[in-house]
C-alpha positions as CSV (number, residue, x, y, z in Angstrom):
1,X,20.7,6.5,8.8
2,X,19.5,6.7,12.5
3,X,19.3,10.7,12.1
4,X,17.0,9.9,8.9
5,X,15.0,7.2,10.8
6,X,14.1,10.0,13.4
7,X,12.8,12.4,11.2
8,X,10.1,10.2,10.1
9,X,6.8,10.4,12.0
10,X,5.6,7.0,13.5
11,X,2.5,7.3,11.6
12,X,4.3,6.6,8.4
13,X,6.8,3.9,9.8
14,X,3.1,2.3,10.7
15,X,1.4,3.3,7.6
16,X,4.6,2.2,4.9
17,X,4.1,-1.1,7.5
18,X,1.3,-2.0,6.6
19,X,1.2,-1.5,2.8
20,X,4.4,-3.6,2.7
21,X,2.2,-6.5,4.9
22,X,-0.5,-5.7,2.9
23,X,1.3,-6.4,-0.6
24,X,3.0,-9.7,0.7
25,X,0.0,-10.9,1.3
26,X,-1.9,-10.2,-1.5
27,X,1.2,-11.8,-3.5
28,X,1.3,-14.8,-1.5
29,X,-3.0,-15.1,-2.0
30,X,-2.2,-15.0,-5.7
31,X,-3.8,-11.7,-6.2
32,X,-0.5,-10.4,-8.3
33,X,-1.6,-10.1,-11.8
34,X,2.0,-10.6,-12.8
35,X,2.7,-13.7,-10.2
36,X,-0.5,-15.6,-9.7
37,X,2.2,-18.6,-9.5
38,X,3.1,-17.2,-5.6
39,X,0.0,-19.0,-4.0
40,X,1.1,-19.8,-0.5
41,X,-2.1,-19.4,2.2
42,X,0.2,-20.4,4.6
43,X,2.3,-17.4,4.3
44,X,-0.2,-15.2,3.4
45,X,-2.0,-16.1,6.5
46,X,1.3,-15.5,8.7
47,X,1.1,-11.7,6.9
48,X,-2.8,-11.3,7.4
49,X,-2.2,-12.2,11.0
50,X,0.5,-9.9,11.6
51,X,-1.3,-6.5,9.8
52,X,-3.9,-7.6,12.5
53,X,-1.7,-7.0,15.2
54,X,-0.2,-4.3,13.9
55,X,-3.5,-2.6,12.9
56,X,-4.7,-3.1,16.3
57,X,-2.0,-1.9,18.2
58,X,-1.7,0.7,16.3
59,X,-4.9,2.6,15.8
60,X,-5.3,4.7,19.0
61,X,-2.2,6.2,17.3
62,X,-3.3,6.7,13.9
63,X,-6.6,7.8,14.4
64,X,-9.7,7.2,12.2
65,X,-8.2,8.6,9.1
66,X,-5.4,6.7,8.9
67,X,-6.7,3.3,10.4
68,X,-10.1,3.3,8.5
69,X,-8.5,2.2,4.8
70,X,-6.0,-0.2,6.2
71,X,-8.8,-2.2,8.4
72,X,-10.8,-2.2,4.9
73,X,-7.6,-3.5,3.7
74,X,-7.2,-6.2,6.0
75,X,-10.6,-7.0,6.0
76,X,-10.5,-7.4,2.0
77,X,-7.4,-10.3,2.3
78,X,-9.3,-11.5,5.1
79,X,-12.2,-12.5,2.7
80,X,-9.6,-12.8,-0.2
81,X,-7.9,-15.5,2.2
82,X,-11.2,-17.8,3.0
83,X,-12.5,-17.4,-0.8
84,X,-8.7,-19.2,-1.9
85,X,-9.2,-21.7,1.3
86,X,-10.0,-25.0,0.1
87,X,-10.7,-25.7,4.1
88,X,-12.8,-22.9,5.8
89,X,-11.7,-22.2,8.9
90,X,-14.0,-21.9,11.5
91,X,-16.0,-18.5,12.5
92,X,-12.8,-16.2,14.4
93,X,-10.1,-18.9,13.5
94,X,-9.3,-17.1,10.1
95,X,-6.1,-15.1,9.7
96,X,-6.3,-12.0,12.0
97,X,-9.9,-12.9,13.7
98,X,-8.3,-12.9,16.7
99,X,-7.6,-9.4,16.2
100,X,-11.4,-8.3,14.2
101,X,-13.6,-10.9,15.2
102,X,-15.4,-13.2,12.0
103,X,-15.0,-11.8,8.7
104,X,-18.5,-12.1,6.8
105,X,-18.8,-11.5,3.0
Protein backbone atom coordinates (compact mmCIF):
# COMPACT_ATOMS: atom_id res chain seq x y z
CA UNK A 1 0.00 0.00 0.00
CA UNK A 2 2.80 2.55 0.92
CA UNK A 3 4.35 1.97 -2.77
CA UNK A 4 0.71 2.89 -4.09
CA UNK A 5 0.32 5.87 -1.74
CA UNK A 6 3.61 7.23 -3.40
CA UNK A 7 2.59 7.18 -6.75
CA UNK A 8 -0.19 9.52 -6.15
CA UNK A 9 0.61 13.20 -6.65
CA UNK A 10 -0.13 15.45 -3.57
CA UNK A 11 -2.47 17.42 -5.59
CA UNK A 12 -4.94 14.58 -5.66
CA UNK A 13 -4.41 13.35 -2.00
CA UNK A 14 -5.47 17.30 -1.51
CA UNK A 15 -8.06 17.43 -4.14
CA UNK A 16 -9.92 13.67 -3.19
CA UNK A 17 -9.53 15.64 0.53
CA UNK A 18 -11.49 17.98 0.02
CA UNK A 19 -14.38 16.48 -2.03
CA UNK A 20 -14.67 13.85 0.85
CA UNK A 21 -14.87 17.14 3.41
CA UNK A 22 -16.95 18.67 1.09
CA UNK A 23 -19.63 15.78 0.87
CA UNK A 24 -19.71 15.23 4.78
CA UNK A 25 -20.63 18.42 5.06
CA UNK A 26 -23.11 18.91 2.69
CA UNK A 27 -24.65 15.49 4.35
CA UNK A 28 -24.49 16.78 7.75
CA UNK A 29 -26.29 20.42 6.36
CA UNK A 30 -29.00 18.25 5.04
CA UNK A 31 -28.30 18.91 1.51
CA UNK A 32 -28.39 14.92 0.66
CA UNK A 33 -31.49 14.40 -1.36
CA UNK A 34 -31.50 10.80 -0.12
CA UNK A 35 -30.71 11.78 3.78
CA UNK A 36 -32.14 15.13 4.50
CA UNK A 37 -32.69 13.25 8.14
CA UNK A 38 -28.47 13.83 8.71
CA UNK A 39 -28.96 17.56 9.85
CA UNK A 40 -26.22 18.11 12.33
CA UNK A 41 -24.69 22.02 11.99
CA UNK A 42 -22.53 21.13 14.62
CA UNK A 43 -20.66 18.59 12.56
CA UNK A 44 -21.03 20.09 9.54
CA UNK A 45 -19.48 23.12 10.97
CA UNK A 46 -16.37 20.94 12.36
CA UNK A 47 -16.04 19.80 8.37
CA UNK A 48 -16.59 23.51 6.90
CA UNK A 49 -13.85 24.50 9.33
CA UNK A 50 -11.49 21.95 8.45
CA UNK A 51 -11.80 22.30 4.22
CA UNK A 52 -10.88 25.92 5.38
CA UNK A 53 -7.73 24.92 6.72
CA UNK A 54 -7.10 22.64 4.37
CA UNK A 55 -7.96 24.92 1.39
CA UNK A 56 -5.80 27.47 2.76
CA UNK A 57 -2.90 25.65 3.42
CA UNK A 58 -3.01 24.21 0.49
CA UNK A 59 -3.46 26.54 -2.39
CA UNK A 60 0.12 27.86 -3.00
CA UNK A 61 0.36 24.12 -3.94
CA UNK A 62 -2.56 23.66 -6.14
CA UNK A 63 -2.54 26.63 -7.94
CA UNK A 64 -5.47 28.66 -9.26
CA UNK A 65 -6.96 25.86 -11.27
CA UNK A 66 -7.22 23.53 -8.74
CA UNK A 67 -8.04 25.83 -5.68
CA UNK A 68 -10.56 28.12 -7.52
CA UNK A 69 -13.68 25.39 -7.53
CA UNK A 70 -13.00 24.09 -4.12
CA UNK A 71 -12.96 27.82 -2.45
CA UNK A 72 -16.39 28.20 -4.56
CA UNK A 73 -17.17 25.01 -2.82
CA UNK A 74 -16.50 26.04 0.49
CA UNK A 75 -17.88 29.24 0.08
CA UNK A 76 -21.32 27.62 -1.10
CA UNK A 77 -21.63 25.36 2.49
CA UNK A 78 -20.48 28.38 4.04
CA UNK A 79 -23.72 30.24 2.96
CA UNK A 80 -25.48 26.73 2.93
CA UNK A 81 -24.41 26.62 6.74
CA UNK A 82 -25.81 30.30 7.90
CA UNK A 83 -29.11 29.82 5.61
CA UNK A 84 -29.82 26.23 7.97
CA UNK A 85 -28.50 28.38 11.28
CA UNK A 86 -31.38 29.15 13.36
CA UNK A 87 -28.62 31.53 15.35
CA UNK A 88 -26.47 33.69 12.86
CA UNK A 89 -23.19 33.77 13.86
CA UNK A 90 -21.58 36.89 13.93
CA UNK A 91 -19.68 38.51 10.69
CA UNK A 92 -16.08 36.05 10.51
CA UNK A 93 -17.36 33.69 13.37
CA UNK A 94 -19.06 31.36 10.78
CA UNK A 95 -17.51 27.93 9.94
CA UNK A 96 -14.11 28.56 8.17
CA UNK A 97 -14.22 32.65 8.47
CA UNK A 98 -11.27 32.41 10.15
CA UNK A 99 -9.79 31.04 7.12
CA UNK A 100 -11.99 33.45 4.23
CA UNK A 101 -13.05 36.27 6.03
CA UNK A 102 -17.31 37.00 6.21
CA UNK A 103 -19.25 35.04 3.76
CA UNK A 104 -21.96 37.50 2.18
CA UNK A 105 -24.89 36.13 0.03
Amino acid sequence: MTRDVADVPAIEVLGTTAVHLMSAAAVHLGLAEDMPEHRDLGEARALIDSLAGLIDGAAPHLGHHHAAPLRDGLRSLQLAFKEASAVPDAPGDGPGEKYTGAVHA
